[in-house]
OpenMM code with the backbone's topology and positions (N, CA, C; nanometers):
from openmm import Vec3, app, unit

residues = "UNK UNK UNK UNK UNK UNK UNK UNK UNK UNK UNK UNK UNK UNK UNK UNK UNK UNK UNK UNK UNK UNK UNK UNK UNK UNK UNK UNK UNK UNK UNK UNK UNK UNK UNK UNK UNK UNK UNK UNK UNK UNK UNK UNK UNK UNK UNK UNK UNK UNK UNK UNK UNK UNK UNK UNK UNK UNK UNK UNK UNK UNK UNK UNK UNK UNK UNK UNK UNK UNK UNK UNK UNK UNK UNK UNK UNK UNK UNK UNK UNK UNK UNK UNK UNK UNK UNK UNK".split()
positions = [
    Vec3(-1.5306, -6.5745, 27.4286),
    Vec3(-1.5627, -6.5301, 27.2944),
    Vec3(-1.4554, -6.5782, 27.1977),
    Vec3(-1.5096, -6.6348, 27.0644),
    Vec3(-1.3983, -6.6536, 26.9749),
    Vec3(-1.3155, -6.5570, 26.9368),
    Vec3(-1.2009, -6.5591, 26.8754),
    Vec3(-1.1431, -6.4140, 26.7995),
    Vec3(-1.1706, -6.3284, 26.7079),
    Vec3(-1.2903, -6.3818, 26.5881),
    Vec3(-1.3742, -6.3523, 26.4777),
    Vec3(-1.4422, -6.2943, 26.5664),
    Vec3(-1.5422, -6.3298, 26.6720),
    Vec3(-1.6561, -6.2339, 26.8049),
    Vec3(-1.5523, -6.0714, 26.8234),
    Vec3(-1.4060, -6.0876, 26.8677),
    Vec3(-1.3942, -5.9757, 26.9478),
    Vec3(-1.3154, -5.8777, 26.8087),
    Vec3(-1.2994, -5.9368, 26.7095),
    Vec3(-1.2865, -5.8339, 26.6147),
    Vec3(-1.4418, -5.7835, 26.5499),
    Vec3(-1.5487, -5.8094, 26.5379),
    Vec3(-1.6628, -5.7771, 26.4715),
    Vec3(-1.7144, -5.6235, 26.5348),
    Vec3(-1.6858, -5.6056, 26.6430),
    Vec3(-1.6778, -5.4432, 26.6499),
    Vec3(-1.6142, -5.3289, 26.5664),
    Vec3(-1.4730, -5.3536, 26.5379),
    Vec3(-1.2999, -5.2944, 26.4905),
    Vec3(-1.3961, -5.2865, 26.2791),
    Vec3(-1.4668, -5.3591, 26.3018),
    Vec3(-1.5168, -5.4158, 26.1301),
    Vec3(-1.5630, -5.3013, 26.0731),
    Vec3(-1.5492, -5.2658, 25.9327),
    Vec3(-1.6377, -5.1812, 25.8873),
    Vec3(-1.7504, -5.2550, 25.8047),
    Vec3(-1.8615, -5.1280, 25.8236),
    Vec3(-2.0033, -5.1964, 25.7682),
    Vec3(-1.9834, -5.2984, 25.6501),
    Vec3(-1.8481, -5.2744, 25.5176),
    Vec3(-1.8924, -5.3329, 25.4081),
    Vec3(-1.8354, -5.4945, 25.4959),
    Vec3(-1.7601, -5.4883, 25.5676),
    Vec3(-1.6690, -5.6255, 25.6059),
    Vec3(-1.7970, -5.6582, 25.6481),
    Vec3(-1.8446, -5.5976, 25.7947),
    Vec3(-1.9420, -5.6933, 25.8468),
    Vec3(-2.0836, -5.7433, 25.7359),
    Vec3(-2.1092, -5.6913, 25.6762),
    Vec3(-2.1978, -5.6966, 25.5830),
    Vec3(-2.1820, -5.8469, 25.4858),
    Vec3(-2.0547, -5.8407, 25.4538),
    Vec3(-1.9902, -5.9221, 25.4025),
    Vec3(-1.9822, -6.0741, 25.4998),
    Vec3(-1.9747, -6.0540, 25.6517),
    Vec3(-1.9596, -6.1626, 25.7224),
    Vec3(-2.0596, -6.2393, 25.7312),
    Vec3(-2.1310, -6.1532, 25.7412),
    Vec3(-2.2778, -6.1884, 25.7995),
    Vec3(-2.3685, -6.2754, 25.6568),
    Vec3(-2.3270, -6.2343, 25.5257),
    Vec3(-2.3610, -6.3447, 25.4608),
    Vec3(-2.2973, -6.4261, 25.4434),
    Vec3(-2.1520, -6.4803, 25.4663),
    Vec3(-2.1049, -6.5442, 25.4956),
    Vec3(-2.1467, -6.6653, 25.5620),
    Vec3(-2.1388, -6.5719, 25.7319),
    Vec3(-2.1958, -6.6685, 25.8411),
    Vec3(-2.3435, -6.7013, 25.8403),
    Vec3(-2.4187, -6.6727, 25.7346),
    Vec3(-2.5734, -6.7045, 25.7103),
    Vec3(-2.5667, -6.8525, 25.6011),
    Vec3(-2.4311, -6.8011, 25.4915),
    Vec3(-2.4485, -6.9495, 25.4131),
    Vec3(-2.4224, -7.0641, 25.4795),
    Vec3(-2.2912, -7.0151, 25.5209),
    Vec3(-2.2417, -7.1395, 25.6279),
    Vec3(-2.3176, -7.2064, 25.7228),
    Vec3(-2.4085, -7.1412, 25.7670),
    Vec3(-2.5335, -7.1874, 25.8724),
    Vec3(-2.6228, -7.2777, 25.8238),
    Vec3(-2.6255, -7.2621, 25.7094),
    Vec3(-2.7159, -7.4045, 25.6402),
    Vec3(-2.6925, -7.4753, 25.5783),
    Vec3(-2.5749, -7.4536, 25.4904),
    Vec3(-2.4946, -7.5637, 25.4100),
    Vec3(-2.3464, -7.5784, 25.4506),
    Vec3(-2.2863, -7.5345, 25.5405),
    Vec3(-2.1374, -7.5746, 25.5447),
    Vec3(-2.1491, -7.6824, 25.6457),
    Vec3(-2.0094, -7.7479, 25.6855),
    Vec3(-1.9808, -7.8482, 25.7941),
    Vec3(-2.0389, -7.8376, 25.9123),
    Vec3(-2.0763, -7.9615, 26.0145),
    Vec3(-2.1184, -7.9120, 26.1359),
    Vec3(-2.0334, -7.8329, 26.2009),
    Vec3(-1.8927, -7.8747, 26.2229),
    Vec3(-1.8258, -7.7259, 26.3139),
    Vec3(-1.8719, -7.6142, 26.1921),
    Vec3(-1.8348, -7.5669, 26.1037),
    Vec3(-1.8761, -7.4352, 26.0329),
    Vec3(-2.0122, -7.3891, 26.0908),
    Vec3(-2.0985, -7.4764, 26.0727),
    Vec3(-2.2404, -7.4423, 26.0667),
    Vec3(-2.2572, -7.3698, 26.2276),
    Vec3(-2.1668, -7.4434, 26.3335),
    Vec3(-2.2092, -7.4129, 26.4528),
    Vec3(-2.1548, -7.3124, 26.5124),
    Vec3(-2.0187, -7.2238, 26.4161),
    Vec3(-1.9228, -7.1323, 26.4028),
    Vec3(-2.0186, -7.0331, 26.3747),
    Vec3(-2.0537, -7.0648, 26.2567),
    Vec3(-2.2032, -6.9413, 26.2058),
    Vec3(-2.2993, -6.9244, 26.2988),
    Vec3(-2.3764, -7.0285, 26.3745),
    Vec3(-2.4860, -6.9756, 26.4695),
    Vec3(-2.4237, -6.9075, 26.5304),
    Vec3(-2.2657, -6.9459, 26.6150),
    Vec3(-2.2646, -6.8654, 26.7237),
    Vec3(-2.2068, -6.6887, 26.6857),
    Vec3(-2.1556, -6.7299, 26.6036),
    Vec3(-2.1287, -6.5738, 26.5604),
    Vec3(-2.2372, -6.4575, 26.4720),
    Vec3(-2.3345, -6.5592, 26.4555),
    Vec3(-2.4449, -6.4341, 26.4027),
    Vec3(-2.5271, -6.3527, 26.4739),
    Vec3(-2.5669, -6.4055, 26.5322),
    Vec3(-2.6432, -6.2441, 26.7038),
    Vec3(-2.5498, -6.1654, 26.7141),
    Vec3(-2.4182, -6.2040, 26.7519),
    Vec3(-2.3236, -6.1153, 26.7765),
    Vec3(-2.2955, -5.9802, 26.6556),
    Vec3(-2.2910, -6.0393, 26.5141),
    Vec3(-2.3041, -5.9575, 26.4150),
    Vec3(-2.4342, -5.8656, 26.4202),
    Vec3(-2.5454, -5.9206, 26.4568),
    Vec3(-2.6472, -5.8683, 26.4476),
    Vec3(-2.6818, -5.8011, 26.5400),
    Vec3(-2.6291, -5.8048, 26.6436),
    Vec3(-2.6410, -5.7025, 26.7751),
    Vec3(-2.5480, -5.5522, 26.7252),
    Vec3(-2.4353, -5.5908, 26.7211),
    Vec3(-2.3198, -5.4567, 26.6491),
    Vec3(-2.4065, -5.3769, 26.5023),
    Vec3(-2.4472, -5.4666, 26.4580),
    Vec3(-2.5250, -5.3996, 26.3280),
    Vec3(-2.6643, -5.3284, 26.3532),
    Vec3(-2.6980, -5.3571, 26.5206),
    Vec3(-2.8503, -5.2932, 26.5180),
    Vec3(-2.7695, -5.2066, 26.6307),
    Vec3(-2.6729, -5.1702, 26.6611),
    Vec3(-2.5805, -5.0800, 26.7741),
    Vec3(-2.5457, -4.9811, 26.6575),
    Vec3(-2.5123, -5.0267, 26.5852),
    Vec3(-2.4499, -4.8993, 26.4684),
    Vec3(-2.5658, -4.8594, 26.3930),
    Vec3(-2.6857, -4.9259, 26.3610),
    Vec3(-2.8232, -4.8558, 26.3090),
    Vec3(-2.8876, -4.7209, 26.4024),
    Vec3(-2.8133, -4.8106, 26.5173),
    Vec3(-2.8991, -4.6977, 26.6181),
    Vec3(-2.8111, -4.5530, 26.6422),
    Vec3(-2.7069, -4.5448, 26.6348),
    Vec3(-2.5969, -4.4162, 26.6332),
    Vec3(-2.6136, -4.3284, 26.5434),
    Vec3(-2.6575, -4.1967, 26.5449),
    Vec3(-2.6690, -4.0596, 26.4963),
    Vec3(-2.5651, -4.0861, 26.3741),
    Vec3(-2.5910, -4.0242, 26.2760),
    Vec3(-2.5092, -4.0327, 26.1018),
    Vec3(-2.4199, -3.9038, 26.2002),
    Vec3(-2.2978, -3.9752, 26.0890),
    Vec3(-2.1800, -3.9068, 26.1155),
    Vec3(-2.2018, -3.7598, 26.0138),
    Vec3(-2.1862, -3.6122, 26.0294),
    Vec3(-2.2315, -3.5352, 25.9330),
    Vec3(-2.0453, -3.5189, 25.9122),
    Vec3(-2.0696, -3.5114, 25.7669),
    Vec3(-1.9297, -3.5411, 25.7082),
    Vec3(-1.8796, -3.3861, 25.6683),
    Vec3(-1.8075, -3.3161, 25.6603),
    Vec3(-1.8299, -3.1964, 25.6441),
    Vec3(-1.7486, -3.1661, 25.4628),
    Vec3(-1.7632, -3.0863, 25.4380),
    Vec3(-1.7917, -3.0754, 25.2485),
    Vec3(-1.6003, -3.0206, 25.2484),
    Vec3(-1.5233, -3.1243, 25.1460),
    Vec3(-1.3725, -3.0519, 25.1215),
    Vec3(-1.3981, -2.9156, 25.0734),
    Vec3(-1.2879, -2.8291, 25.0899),
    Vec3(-1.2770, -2.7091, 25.0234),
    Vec3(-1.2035, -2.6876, 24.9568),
    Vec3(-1.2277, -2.6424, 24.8516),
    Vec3(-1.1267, -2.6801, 24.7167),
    Vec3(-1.0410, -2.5977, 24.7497),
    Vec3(-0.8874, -2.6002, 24.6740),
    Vec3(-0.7919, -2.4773, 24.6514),
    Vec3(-0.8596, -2.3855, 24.5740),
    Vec3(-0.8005, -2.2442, 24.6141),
    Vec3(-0.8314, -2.1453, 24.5400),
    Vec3(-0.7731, -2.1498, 24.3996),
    Vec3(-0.8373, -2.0883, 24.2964),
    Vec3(-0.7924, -2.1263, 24.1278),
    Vec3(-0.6367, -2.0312, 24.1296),
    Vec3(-0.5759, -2.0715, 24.0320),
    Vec3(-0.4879, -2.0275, 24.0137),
    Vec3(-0.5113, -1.9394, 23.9478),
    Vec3(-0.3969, -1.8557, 23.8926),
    Vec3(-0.4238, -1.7713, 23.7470),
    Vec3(-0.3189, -1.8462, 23.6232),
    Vec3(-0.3769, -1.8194, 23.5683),
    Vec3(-0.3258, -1.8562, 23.4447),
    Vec3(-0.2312, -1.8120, 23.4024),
    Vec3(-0.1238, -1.8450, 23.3662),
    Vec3(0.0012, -1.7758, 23.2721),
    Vec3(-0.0509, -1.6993, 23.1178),
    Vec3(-0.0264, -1.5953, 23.0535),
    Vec3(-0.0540, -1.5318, 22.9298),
    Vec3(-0.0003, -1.6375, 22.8551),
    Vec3(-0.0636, -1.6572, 22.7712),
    Vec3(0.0186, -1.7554, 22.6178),
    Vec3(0.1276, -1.6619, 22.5913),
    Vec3(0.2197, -1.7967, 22.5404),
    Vec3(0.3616, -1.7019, 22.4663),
    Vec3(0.3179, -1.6826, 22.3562),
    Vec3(0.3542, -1.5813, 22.2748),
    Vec3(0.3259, -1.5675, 22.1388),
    Vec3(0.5129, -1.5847, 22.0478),
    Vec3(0.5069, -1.6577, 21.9016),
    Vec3(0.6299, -1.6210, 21.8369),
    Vec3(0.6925, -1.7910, 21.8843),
    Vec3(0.7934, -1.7797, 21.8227),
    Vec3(0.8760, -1.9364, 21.8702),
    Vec3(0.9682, -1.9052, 21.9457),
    Vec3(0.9870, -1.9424, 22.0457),
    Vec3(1.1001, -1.9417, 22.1484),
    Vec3(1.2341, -1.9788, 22.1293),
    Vec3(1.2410, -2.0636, 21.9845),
    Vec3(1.3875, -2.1172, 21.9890),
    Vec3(1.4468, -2.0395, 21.8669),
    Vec3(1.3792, -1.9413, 21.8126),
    Vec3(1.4335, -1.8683, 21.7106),
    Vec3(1.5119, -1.7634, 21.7234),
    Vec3(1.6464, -1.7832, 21.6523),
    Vec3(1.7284, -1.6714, 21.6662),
    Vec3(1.7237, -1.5366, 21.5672),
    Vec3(1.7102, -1.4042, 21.6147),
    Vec3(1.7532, -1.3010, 21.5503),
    Vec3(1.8131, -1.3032, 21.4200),
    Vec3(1.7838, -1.2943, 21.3536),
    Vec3(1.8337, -1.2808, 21.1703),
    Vec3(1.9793, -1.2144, 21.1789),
    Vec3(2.0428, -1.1126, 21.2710),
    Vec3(2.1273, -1.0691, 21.2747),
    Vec3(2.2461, -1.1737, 21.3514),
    Vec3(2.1482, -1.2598, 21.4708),
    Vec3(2.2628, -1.3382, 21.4891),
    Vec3(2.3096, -1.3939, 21.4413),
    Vec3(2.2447, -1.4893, 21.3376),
    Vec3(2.3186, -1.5668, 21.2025),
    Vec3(2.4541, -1.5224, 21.1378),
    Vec3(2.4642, -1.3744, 21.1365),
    Vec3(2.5449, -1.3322, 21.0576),
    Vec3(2.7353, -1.3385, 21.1355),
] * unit.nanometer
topology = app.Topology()
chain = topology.addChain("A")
for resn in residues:
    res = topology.addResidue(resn, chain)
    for name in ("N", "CA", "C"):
        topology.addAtom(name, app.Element.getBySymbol(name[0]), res)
């Protein structure tokens, strides 16, 4: 098996998804080695992709948020103001 073959398992759907049109353009318009790179690696894509069609959906289970906080009371008045008496 090539090394592109024994990683296409490890792949996630958007990669393989991504390969596979790849290895579909290349199959009809790239170089003869390319082109013959693409035949051999497309069953292989397409076998893993009808292996993972066939596997039960993963049920994802729902986050749970943090509980809310409470809120602090508004300050009322200005905080940086001094006493009329301290002035003196």
């Amino acid at each position: 098996m090539t090394p592109l073959a024994e990683m296409v398992p490890a792949m996630s759907d958007a990669d393989l998804k991504a390969l596979r049109a790849n290895a579909a353009r290349l199959s009809g318009t790239g170089s003869p080695a390319q082109s013959a790179a693409a035949d051999e690696i497309l069953p292989i894509i397409d076998a893993e992709a009808s292996r993972r069609a066939a596997l039960p959906p993963i049920a994802v289970a729902p986050r749970k948020r943090a509980p809310a906080t409470k809120k602090a009371a508004p300050v009322t008045g200005h905080q940086t103001a001094l006493p009329a008496k301290a002035l003196v």
